[in-house]
Residue frames as a rotation matrix with the C-alpha (Angstrom) as fourth column:
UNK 1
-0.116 0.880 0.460 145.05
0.478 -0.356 0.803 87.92
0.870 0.313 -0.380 38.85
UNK 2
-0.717 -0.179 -0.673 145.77
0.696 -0.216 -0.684 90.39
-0.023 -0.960 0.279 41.82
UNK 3
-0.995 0.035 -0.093 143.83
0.036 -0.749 -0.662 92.64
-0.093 -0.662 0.744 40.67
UNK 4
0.267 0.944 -0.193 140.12
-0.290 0.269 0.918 90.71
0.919 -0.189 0.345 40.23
UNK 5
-0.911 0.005 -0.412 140.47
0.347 0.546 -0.762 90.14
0.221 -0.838 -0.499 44.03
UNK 6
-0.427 0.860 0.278 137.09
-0.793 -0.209 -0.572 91.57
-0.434 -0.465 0.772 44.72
UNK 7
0.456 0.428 -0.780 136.03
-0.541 0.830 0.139 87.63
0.707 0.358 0.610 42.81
UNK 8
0.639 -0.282 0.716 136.09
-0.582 0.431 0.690 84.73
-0.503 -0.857 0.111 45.44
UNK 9
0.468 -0.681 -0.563 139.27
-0.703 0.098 -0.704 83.42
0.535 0.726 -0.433 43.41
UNK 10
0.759 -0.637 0.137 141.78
0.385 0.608 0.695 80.17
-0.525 -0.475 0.706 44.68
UNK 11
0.556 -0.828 0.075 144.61
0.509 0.268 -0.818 82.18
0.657 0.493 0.571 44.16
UNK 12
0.214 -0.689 -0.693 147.91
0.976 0.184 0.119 82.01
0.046 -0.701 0.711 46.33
UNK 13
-0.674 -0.552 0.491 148.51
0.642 -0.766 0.021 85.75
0.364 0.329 0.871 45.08
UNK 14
-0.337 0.487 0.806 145.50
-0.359 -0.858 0.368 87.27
0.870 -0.165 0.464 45.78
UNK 15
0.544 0.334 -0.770 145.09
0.656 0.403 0.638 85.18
0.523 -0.852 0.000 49.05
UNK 16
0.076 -0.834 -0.546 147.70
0.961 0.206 -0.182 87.42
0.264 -0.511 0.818 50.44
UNK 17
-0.816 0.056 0.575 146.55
-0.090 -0.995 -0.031 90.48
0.570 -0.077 0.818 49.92
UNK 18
-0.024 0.954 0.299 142.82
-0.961 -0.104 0.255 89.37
0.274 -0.282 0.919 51.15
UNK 19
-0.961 -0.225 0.158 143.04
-0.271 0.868 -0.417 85.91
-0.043 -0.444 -0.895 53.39
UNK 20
0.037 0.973 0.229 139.42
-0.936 -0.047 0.348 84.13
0.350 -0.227 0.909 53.09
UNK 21
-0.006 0.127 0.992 140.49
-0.533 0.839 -0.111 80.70
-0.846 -0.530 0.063 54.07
């Protein structure tokens, strides 16, 4: 799901584009 990163997601994939911790 890289590209719902604008959703505070737990995922390793879209942590990488957008680090929140």
């Amino acid at each position: 799901m890289s590209h719902v990163a604008h959703f505070p997601i737990c995922d390793p994939a879209s942590d990488s584009q957008h680090p929140r911790g």
